[in-house]
C-alpha positions, -999 to +999 in steps of 0.1 A: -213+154-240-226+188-235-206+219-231-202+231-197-216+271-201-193+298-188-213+309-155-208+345-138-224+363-106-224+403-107-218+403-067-223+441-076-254+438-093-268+408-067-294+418-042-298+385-028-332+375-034-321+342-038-340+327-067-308+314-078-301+288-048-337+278-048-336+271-086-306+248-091-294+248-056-268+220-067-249+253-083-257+282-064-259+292-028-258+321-007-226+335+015-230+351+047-241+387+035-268+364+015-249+375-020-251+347-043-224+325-052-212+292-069-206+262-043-170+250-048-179+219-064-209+227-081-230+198-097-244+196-127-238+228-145-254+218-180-290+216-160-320+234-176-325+243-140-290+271-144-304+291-173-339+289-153-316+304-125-306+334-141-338+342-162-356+342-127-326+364-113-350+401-103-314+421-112-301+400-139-272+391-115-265+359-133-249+354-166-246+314-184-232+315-215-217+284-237-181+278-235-180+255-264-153+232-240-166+198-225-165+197-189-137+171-188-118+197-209 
């Protein structure tokens, strides 16, 4: 099984373009001020479609990197 990666949103850094929720909108959405955010039971979070999230990111808001822990872990 693939690792989950370790994801992170820089809520200082986010402008709220969101390229993330359009990109892998089973992970990411947008909260009322429009700031990105993880949904509380995100799906899959080993999708290309992630790491596609936070390359298309304007501000580099995003961060996936690989925990090295399975998501059952």
């Amino acid at each position: 099984m693939t690792p989950a990666p370790d994801i992170r949103v820089d809520r200082d850094r986010c402008i709220g373009a969101g390229m993330c929720a359009l990109t892998a909108p089973a992970v990411f959405t947008q909260d009322d001020e429009g700031l990105s955010e993880l949904l509380p039971e995100p799906g899959d979070l080993t999708s290309l479609l992630v790491r596609e999230a936070a390359r298309a990111c304007p501000v580099g808001a995003l961060t996936v990197t690989s925990t090295g822990r399975s998501p059952a872990d």
